[in-house]
C-alpha positions in Angstrom: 80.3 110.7 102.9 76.7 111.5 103.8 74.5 109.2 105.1 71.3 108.9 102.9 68.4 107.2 104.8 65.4 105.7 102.1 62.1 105.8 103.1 61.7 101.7 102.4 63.9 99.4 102.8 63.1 95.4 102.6 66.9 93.7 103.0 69.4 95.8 105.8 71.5 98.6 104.6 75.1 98.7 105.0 76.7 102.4 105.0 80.6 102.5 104.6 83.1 105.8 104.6 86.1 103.7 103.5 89.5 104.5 102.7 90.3 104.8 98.3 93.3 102.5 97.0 95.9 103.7 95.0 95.0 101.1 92.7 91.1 101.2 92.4 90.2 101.6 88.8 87.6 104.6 89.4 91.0 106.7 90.3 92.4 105.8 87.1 88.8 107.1 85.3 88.6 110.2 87.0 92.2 111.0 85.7 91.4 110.4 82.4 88.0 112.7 83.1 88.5 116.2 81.7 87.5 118.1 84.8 84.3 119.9 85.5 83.6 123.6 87.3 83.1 123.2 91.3 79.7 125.2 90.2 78.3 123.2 87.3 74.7 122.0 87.4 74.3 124.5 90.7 74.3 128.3 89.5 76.3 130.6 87.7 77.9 132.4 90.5 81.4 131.1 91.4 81.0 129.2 94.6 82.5 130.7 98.3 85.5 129.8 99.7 83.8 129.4 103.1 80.2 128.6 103.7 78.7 129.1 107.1 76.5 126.3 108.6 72.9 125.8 108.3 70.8 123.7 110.5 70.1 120.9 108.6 66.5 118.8 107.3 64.5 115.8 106.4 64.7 116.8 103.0 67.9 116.6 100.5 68.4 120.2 99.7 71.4 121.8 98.4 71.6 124.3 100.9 71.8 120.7 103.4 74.6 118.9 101.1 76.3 122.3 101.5 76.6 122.4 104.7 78.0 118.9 105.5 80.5 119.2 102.2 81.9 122.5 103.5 82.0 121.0 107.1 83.9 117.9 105.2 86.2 119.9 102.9 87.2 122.5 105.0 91.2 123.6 105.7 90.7 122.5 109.3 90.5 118.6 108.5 93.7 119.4 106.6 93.0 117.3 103.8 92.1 113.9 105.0 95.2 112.1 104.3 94.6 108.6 106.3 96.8 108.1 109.1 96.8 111.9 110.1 94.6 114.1 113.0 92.7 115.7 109.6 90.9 112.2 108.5 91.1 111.2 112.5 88.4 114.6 113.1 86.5 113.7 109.9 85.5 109.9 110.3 85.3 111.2 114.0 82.5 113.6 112.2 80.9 110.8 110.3 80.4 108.4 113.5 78.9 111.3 115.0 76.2 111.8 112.1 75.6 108.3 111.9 74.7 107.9 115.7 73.0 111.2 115.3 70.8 109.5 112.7 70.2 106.8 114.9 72.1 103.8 112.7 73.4 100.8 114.4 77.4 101.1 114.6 78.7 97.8 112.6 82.9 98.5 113.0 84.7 97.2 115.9 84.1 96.1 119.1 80.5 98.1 119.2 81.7 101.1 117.3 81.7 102.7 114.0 85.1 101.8 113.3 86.9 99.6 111.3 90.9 99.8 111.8 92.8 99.2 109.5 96.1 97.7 110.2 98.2 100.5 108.4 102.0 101.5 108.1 104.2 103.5 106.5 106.5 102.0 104.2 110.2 103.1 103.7 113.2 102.0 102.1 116.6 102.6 103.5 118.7 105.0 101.6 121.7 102.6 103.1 120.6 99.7 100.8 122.8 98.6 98.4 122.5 97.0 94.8 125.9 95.6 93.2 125.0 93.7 89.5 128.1 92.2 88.2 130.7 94.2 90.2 128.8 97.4 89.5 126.9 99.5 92.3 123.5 100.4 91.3 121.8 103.5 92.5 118.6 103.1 94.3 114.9 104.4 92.3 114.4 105.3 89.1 116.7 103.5 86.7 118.3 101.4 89.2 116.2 99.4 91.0 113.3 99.1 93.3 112.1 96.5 96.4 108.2 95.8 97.1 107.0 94.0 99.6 108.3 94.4 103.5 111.1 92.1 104.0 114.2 92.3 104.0 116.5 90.9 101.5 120.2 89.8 101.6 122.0 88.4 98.7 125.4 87.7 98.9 127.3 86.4 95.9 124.2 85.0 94.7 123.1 84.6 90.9 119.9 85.3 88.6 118.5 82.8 85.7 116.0 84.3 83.3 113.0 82.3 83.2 110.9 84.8 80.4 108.0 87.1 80.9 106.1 87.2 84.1 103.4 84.2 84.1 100.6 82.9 86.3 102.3 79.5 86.0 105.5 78.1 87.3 108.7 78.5 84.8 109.9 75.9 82.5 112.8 75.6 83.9 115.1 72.8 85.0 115.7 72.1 88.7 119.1 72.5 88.8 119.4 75.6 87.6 116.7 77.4 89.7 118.4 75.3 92.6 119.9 78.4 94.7 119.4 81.5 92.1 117.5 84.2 91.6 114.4 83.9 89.3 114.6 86.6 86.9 110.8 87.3 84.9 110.2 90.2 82.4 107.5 92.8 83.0 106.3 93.3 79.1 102.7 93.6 79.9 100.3 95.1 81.7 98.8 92.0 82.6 102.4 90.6 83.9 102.8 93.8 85.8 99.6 93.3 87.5 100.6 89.6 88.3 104.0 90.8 89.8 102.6 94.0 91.5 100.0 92.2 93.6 102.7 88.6 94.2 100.6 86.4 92.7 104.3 85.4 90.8 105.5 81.6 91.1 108.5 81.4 92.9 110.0 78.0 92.2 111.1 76.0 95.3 114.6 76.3 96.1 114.8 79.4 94.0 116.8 82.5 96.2 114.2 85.0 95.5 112.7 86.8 92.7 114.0 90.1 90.4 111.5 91.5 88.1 113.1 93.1 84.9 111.3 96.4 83.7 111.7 97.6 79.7 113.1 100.9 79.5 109.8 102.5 78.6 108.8 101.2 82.2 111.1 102.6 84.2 109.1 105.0 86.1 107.5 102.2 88.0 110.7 102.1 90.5 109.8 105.9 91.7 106.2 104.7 92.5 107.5 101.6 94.7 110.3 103.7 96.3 107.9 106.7 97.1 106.9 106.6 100.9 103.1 106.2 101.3 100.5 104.6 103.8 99.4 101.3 102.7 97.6 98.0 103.8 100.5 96.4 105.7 100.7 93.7 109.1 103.4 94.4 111.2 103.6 91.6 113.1 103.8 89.4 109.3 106.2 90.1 106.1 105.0 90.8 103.1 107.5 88.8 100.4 109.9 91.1 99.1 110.8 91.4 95.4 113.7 93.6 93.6 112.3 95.5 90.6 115.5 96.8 88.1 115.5 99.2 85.0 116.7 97.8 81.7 120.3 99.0 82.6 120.5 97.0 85.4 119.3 93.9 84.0 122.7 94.8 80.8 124.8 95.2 84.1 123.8 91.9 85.3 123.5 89.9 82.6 125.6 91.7 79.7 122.4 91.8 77.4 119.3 94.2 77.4 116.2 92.9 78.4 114.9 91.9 74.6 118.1 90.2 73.9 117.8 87.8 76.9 116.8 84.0 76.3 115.1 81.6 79.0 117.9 80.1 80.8 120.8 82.7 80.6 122.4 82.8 83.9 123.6 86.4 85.2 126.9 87.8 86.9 127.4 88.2 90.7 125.1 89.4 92.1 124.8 91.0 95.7 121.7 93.3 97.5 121.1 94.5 100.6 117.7 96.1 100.7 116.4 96.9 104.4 112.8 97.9 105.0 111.3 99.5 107.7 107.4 100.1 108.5 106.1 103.0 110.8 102.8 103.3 112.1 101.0 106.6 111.0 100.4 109.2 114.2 96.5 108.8 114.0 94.6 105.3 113.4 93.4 104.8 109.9 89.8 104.1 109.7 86.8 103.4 108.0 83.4 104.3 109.6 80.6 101.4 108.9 76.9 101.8 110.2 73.4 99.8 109.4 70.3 100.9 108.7 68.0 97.5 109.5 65.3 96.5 107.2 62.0 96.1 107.7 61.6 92.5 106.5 62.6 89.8 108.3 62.9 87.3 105.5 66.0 89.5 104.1 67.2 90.7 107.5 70.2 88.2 106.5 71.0 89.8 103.2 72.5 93.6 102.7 72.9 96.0 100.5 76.2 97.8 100.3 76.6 101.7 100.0 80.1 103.3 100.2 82.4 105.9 99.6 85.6 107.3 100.4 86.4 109.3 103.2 90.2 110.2 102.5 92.0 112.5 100.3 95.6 114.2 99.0 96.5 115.8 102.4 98.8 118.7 102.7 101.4 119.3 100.0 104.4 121.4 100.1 105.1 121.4 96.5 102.4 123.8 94.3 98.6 123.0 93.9 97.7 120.4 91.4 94.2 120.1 90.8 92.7 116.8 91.4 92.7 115.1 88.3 96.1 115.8 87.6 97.1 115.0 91.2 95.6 111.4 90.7 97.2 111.3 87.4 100.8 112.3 88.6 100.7 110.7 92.2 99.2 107.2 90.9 98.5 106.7 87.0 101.6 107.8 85.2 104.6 106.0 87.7 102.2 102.7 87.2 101.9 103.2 83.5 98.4 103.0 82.7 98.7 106.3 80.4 100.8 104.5 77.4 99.3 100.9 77.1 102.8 100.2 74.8 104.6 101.2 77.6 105.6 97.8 78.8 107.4 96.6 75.5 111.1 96.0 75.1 
């Protein structure tokens, strides 16, 4: 991110270099975006792989957003995956420009630094999945666990309650008493719901298993693979089991469209450990103020921000960006087939 200063400014402006989600909706755009040159809109000559540093000006010159874009992109920051020395140097970079510039630190404790409290989130390979006297293999078309607790089931049961819902199931209390909740993921919307935990879990209920259609079985990869997210180690995160349409005929006897509110599944026994690690480096965002000049909007701000992260270092072959976002984020969520949800 470069700090851009206007000339005028009435209400305080807030400057943030934050870290992107794997969820934000621009990352889904930009992998639908048919990609541009690196040159476009600048010259005809192919840019250089290096650029060496020019002292920099008042004025926004491309020469000056050359410099700090090389400085930003170059091999030494390795990337700028959050939570490693590469996007440690580079919001380490961005402080520096900021105080350089002379705008008022606005992280923590004084600084330009927000931390974030972030971990890395694994699954053991130990955990175990047995639906109706069958063991189930763990990821893609077997099942899947979100969320950072723990979860035990021991001769335990499921009930189907229908698709995934924003309300509580219509369900009698004796047969959630002690089972499983079972809801179908047909929808985008209901995958949404479950994905972010905003799903009812009825009290006295044992837990919650989310069935996938086979068309959306590639969303167990994207919840097994191992990636830095916004977790609290000190408080769990509750835990749901995610299952592929084979799973849910191993438990039940009857694929996922065939199932009826109320039908109550086979034994059912999981032992899915988690385990959070916090990255080697601090993951950070870097926030500074420019104040305004007047004083009846010195309460109000306006907002400027953009990411400071990126893909890291890969030891599988180059992917270009779009396609990167596309494979890494869009296509195990599902947002490239809108059908891909039905039964």
């Amino acid at each position: 991110m470069t700090f851009v200063i206007p000339r005028h400014l009435g209400a305080p402006l807030l400057l943030a270099a934050a870290l992107s989600s794997p969820f934000t909706a621009d990352a889904q755009d930009a992998a639908k975006t048919q990609s541009v040159p690196a040159n476009a809109g600048v010259n005809s000559a192919p840019l250089p792989l290096k650029h060496t540093p020019k002292p920099t000006s008042g004025a926004i010159t491309s020469q000056d957003l050359m410099t700090r874009l090389y400085i930003f992109a170059d091999d030494s920051l390795m990337g700028r995956d959050v939570g490693t020395e590469g996007h440690f140097k580079a919001t380490a970079y961005l402080a520096a420009e900021a105080k350089r510039m002379g705008l008022k630190p606005a992280g923590d404790s004084g600084t330009y630094f927000q931390t974030l409290p972030m971990a890395q989130r694994t699954v053991d390979r130990l955990s175990s999945f047995v639906a109706g006297g069958i063991s189930v293999r763990l990821g893609e078309g077997g099942w899947a666990i979100s969320g950072t607790e723990n979860i035990t089931i021991t001769d335990g049961e499921a009930v189907y309650a229908g698709p995934v819902a924003a309300e509580a199931p219509s369900l009698p209390a004796d047969q959630v008493k002690g089972r499983v909740i079972a809801y179908a993921v047909t929808s985008r919307e209901g995958y949404e719901i479950a994905r972010t935990g905003r799903i009812v879990r009825p009290e006295g209920s044992a837990g919650v298993l989310l069935l996938l259609s086979p068309r959306a079985r590639g969303i167990l990869a994207s919840l097994l693979a191992s990636q830095l997210d916004v977790f609290d180690p000190s408080g769990a995160i509750d835990g749901r089991l995610w299952v592929a349409d084979s799973t849910t005929i191993a438990l039940f006897g009857k694929s996922l469209g065939d199932l009826t509110p109320g039908a109550v599944s086979g034994k059912l026994n999981v032992k899915a450990l988690v385990e959070l690690k916090r990255p080697a480096f601090p993951a950070r965002n870097v926030v500074a103020i420019l104040p305004g000049s007047d004083p009846r909007l010195r309460n109000q701000y306006v907002a400027i921000g953009a990411h400071s992260d990126h893909v890291g270092l890969e030891r599988r072959a180059f992917d270009h960006d779009s396609i990167l976002v596309f494979n890494r984020i869009v296509r195990p969520g599902g947002a490239e087939d809108q059908g891909k949800f039905g039964t």
